[in-house]
Every structure is written in structure tokens, then in C-alpha cells.
VOTORTOR-581842 format. One record per atom (N, C-alpha, C): x, y, z; atom name; residue in one letter. Coordinates in Angstrom, 1 decimal. Layout:
% VOTORTOR-581842
<<X,Y,Z>,CA,a> ...
***
This chain:
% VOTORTOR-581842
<<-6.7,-0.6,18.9>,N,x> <<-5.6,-1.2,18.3>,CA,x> <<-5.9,-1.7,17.0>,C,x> <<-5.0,-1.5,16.0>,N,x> <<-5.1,-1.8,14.9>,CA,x> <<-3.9,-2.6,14.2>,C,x> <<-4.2,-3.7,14.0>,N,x> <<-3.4,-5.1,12.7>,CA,x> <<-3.5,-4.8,12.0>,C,x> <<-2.4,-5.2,11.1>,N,x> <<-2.3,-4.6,9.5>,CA,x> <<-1.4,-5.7,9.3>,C,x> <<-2.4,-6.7,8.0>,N,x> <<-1.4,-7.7,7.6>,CA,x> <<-1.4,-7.5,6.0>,C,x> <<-0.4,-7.5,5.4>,N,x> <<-0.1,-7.4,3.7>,CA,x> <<0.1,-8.6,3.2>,C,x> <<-1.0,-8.5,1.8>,N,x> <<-0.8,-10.1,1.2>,CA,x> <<-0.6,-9.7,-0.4>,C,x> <<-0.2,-10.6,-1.1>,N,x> <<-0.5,-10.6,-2.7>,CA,x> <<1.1,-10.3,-3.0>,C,x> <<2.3,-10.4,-2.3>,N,x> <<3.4,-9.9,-3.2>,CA,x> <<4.1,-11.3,-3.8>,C,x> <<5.3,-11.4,-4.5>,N,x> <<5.2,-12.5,-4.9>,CA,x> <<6.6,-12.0,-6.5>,C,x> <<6.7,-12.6,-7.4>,N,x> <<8.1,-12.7,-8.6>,CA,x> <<6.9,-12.2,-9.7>,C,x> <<7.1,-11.2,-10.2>,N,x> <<6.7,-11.2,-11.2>,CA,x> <<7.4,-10.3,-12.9>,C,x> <<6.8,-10.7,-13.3>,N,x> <<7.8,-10.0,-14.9>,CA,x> <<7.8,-9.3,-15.4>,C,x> <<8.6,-8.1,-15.8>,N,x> <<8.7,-6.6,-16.4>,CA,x> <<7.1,-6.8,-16.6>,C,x> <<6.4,-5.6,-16.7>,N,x> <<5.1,-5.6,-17.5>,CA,x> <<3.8,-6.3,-16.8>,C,x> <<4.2,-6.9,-15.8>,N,x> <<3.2,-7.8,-15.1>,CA,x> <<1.9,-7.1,-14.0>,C,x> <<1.9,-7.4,-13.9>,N,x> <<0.8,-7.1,-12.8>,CA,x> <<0.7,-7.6,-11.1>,C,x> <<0.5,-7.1,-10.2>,N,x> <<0.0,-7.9,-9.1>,CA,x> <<-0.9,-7.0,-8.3>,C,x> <<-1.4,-7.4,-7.4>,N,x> <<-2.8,-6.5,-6.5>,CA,x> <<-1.8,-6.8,-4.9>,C,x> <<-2.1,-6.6,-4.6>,N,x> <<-1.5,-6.6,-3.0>,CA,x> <<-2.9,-6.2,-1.9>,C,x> <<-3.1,-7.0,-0.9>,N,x> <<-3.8,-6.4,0.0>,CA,x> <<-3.6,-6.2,1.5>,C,x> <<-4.3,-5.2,2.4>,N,x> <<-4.1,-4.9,3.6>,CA,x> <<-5.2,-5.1,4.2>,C,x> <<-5.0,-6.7,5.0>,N,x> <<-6.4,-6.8,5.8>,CA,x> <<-6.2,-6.2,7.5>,C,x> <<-7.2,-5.9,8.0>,N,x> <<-6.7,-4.9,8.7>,CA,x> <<-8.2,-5.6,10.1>,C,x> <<-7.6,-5.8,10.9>,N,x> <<-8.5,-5.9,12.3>,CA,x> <<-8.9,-4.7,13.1>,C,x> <<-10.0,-4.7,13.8>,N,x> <<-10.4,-3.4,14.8>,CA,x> <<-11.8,-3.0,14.0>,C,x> <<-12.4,-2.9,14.7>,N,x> <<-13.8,-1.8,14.6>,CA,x> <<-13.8,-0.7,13.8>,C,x> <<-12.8,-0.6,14.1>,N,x> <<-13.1,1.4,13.1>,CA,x> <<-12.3,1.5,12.2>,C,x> <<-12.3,0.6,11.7>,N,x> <<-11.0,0.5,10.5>,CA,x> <<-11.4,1.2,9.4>,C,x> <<-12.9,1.6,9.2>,N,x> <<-13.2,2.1,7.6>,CA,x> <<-13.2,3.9,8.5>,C,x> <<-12.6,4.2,9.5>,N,x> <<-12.9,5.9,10.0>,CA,x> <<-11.1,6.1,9.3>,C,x> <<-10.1,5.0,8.9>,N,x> <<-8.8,5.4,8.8>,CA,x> <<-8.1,6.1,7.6>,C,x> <<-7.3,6.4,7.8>,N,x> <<-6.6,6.8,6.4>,CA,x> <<-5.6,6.0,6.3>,C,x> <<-5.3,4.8,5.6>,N,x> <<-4.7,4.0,4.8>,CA,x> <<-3.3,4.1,4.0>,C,x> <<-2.0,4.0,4.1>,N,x> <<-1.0,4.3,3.3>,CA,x> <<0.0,3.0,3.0>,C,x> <<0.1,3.3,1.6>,N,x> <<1.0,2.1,1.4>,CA,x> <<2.4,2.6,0.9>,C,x> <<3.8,2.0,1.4>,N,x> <<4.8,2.2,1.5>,CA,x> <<5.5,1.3,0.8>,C,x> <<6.8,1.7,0.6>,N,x> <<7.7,0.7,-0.2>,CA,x> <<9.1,1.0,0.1>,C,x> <<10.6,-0.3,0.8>,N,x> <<11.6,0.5,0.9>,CA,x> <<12.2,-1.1,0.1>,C,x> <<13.3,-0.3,-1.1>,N,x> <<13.9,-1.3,-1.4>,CA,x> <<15.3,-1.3,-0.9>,C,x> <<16.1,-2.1,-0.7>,N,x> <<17.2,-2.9,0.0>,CA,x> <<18.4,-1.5,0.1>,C,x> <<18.7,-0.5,1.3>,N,x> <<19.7,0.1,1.3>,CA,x> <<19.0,1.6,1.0>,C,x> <<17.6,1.5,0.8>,N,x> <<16.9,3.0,0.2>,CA,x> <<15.9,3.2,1.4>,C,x> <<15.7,4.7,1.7>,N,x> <<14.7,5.2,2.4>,CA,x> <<12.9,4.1,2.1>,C,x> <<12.2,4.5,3.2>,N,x> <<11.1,3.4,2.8>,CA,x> <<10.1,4.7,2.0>,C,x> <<9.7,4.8,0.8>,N,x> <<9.0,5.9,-0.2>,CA,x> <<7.4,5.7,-0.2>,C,x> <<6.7,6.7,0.3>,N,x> <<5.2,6.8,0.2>,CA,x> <<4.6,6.4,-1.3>,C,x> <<3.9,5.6,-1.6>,N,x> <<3.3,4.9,-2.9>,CA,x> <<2.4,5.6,-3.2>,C,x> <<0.8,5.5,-2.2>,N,x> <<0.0,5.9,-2.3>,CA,x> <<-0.9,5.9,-1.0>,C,x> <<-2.0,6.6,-0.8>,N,x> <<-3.0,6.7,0.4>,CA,x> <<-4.3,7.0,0.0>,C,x> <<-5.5,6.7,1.2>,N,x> <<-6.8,6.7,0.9>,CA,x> <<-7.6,7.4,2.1>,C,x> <<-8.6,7.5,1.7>,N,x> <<-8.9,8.4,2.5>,CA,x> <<-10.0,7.4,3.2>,C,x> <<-11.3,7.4,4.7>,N,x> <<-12.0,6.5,4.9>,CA,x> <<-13.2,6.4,3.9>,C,x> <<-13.4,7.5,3.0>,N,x> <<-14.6,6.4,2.2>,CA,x> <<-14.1,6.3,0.9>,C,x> <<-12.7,6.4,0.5>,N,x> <<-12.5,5.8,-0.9>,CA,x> <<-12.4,7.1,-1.6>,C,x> <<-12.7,7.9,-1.1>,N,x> <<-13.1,8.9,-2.2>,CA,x> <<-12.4,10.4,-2.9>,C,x> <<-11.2,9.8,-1.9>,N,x> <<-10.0,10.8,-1.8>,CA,x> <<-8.8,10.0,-2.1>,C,x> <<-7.7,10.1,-2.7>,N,x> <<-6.7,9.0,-2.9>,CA,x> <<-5.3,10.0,-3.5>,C,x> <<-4.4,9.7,-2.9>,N,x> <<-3.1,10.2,-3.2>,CA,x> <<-1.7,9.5,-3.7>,C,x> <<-1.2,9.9,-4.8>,N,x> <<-0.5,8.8,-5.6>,CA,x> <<1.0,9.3,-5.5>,C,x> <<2.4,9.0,-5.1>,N,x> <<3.9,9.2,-5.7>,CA,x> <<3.8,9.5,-7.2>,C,x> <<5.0,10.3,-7.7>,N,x> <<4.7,10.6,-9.2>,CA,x> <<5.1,9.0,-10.0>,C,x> <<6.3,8.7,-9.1>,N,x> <<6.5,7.7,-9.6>,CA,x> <<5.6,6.5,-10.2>,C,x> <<4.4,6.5,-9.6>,N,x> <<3.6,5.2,-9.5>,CA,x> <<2.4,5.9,-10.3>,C,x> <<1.9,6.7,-10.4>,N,x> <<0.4,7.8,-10.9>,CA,x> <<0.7,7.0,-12.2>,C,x> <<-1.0,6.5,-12.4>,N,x> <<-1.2,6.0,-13.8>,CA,x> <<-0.7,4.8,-14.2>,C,x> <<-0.2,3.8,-13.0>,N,x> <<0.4,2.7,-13.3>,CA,x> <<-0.5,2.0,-11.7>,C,x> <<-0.7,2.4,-10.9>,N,x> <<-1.3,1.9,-9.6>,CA,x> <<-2.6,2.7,-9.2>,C,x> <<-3.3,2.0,-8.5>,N,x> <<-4.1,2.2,-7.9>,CA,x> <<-4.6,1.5,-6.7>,C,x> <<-5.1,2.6,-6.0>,N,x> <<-5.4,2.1,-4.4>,CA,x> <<-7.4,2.1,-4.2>,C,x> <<-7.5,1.1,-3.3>,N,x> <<-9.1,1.2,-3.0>,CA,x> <<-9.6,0.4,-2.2>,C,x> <<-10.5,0.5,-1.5>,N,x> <<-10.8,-0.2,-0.2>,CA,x> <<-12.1,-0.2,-0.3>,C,x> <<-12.0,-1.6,0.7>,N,x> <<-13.7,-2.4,0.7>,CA,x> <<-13.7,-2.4,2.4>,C,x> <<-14.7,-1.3,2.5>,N,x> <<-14.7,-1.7,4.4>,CA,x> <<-15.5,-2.4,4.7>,C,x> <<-16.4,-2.9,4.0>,N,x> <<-17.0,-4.4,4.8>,CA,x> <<-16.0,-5.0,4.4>,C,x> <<-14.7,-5.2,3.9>,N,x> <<-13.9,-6.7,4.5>,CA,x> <<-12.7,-6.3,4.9>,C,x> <<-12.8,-4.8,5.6>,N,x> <<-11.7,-4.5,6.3>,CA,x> <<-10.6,-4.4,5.4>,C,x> <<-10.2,-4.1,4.2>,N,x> <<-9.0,-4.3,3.3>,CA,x> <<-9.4,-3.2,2.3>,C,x> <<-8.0,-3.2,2.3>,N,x> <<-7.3,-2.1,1.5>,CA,x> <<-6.9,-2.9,0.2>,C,x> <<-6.6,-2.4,-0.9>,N,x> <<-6.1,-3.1,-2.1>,CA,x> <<-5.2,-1.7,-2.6>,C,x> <<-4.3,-2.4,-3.4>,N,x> <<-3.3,-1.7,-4.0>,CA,x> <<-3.1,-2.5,-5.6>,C,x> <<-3.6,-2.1,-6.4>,N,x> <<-3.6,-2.5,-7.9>,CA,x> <<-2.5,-2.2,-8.9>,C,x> <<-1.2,-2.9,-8.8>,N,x> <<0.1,-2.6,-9.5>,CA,x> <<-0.2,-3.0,-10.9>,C,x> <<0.1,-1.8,-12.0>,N,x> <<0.1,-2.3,-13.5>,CA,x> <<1.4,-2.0,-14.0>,C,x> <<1.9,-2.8,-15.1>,N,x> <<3.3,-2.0,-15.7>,CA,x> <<4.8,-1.8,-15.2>,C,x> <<4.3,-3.0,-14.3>,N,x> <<5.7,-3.1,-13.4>,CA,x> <<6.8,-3.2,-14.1>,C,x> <<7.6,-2.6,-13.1>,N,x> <<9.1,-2.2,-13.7>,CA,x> <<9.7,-2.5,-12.4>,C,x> <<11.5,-2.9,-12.7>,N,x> <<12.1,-3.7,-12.1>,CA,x> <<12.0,-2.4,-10.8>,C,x> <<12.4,-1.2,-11.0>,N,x> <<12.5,-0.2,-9.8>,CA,x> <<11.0,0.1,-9.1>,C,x> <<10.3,-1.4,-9.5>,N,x> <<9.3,-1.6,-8.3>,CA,x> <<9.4,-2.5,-7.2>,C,x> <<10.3,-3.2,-7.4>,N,x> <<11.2,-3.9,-6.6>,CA,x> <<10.9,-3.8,-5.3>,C,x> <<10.6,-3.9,-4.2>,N,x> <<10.3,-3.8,-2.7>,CA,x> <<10.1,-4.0,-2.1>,C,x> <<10.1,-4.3,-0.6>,N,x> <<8.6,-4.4,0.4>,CA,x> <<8.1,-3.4,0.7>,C,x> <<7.0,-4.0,0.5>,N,x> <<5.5,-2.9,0.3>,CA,x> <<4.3,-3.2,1.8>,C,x> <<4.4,-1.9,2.6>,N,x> <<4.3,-1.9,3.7>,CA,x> <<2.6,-1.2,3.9>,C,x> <<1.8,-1.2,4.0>,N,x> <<0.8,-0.8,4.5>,CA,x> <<0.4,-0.2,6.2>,C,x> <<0.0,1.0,6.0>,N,x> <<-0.5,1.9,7.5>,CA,x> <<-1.2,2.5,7.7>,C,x> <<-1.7,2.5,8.7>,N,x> <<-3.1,3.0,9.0>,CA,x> <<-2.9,4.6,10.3>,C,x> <<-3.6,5.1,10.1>,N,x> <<-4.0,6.3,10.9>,CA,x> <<-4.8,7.4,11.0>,C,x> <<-5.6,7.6,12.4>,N,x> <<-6.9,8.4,12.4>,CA,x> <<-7.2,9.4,11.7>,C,x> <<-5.8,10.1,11.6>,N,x> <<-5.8,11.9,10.9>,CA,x> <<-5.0,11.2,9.3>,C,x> <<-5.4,11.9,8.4>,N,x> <<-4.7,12.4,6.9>,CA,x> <<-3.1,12.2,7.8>,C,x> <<-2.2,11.5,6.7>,N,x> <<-1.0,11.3,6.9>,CA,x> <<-0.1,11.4,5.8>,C,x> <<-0.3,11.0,4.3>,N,x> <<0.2,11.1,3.7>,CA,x> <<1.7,10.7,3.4>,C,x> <<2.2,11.4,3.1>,N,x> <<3.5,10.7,2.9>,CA,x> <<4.5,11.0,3.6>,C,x> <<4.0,11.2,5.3>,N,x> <<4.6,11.2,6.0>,CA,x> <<5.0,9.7,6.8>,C,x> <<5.6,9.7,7.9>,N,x> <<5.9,8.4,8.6>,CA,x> <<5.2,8.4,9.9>,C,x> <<4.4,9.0,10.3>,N,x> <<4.1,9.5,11.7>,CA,x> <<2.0,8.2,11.3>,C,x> <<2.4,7.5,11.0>,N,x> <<0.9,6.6,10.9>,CA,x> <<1.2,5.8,12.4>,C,x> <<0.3,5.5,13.3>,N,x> <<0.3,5.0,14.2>,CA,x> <<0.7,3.3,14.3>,C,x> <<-0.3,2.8,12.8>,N,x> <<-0.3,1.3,12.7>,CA,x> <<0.8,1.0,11.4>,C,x> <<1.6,-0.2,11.4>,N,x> <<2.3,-0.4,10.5>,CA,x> <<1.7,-2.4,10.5>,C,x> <<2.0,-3.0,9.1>,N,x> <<2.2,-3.9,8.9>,CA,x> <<3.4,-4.4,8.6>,C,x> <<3.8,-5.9,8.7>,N,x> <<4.9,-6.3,8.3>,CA,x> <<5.4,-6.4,6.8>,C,x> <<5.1,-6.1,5.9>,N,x> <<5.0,-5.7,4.9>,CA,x> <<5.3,-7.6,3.8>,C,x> <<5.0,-7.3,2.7>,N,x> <<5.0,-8.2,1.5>,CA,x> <<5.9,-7.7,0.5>,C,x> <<6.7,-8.9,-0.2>,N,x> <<7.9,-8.8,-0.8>,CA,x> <<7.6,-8.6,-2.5>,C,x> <<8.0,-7.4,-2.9>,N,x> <<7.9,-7.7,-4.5>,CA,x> <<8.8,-7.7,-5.2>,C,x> <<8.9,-8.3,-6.7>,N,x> <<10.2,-8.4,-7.1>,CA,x> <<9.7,-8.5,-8.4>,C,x> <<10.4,-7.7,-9.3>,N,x> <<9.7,-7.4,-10.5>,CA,x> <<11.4,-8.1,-11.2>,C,x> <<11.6,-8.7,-12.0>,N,x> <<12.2,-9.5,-12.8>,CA,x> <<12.5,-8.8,-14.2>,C,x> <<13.2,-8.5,-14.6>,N,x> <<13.9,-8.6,-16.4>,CA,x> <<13.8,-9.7,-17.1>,C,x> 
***
């Protein structure tokens, strides 16, 4: 069994920045593949980006490529998501999930978090 708790979301301003993280409980947490999600109010929930278990593989939405970045530290169990250049249609909660096999930007991940709120401002 695997927890997934999302931290770091929060108000920030056109252009801003925030990191968001996915601390994640269980033993085998660095064997997973990692995906972070986003659904804003009334819209489908949209695949961001994913990782692979040693970092070394990573998959981005066009939307986000070149403005985000994803990476994980498995000694401390967490995932990081590195938001740059925020724009207001980043708006969302931003959901982190975990699962044994490559999942991608599907929905079929075993573990979900409660996700953290972002809000990008004008």
C-alpha cells in the first residue's frame, strides 16, 4: 500500500513560480512510476507530467514542456514537480500517482493523492 500526500500549492502571480511535492509512504516507493495530474473546476483531470523509478526517464503535456519539470529524490520518498512561468490556465488541483507499471497519461495508476490547490492570479 502506497500514500501519496501533495504539498507546496498555494496563490501565486502570472510569471511566478512554485515547486509542489509528493511525499509518498511504503518501501518500494523508488521501484514506481510517479504521475502528476491536474483538473481545473468543470474540466477533465489532464496528465502534466511522469517519471520513471530512477529519474531517468520523464514525460511532459505539450502544454507544460519547458515551463515544468518533474524529479525525485528516493531517499526521501518524494517526488517534486518544478512549476516556472505560470499562467493563469495553470490554475488547478494538482494530483500526484503512483504505479508499478509505466502509466503515463493514463488514469489506470493504482495510488492517488488528495491533491494541492493552485491558483495562478492576473
Amino acid at each position: 500500500q502506497v500514500q501519496l500526500v501533495e504539498s507546496g500549492g498555494g496563490l501565486v502571480q502570472v510569471g511566478g513560480s512554485l515547486r509542489l511535492s509528493c511525499a509518498a509512504s511504503g518501501p518500494t516507493f523508488s521501484t514506481y512510476y510517479i504521475g502528476w495530474f491536474r483538473q481545473a473546476p468543470g474540466k477533465e483531470r489532464d496528465f502534466v507530467a511522469g517519471i520513471n523509478w530512477s529519474g531517468g526517464s520523464t514525460d511532459y503535456a505539450d502544454s507544460v514542456s519547458g515551463r515544468f519539470t518533474i524529479s525525485r529524490d528516493n531517499a526521501k520518498n518524494t517526488v517534486y514537480l518544478q512549476m516556472n512561468s505560470l499562467k493563469p490556465e495553470d490554475t488547478a488541483v494538482y494530483y500526484c500517482a503512483a504505479d508499478r507499471r509505466y502509466q503515463g497519461g493514463t488514469y489506470d495508476y493504482n495510488y492517488w493523492g488528495q491533491g494541492t490547490q493552485v491558483t495562478v492570479s492576473s
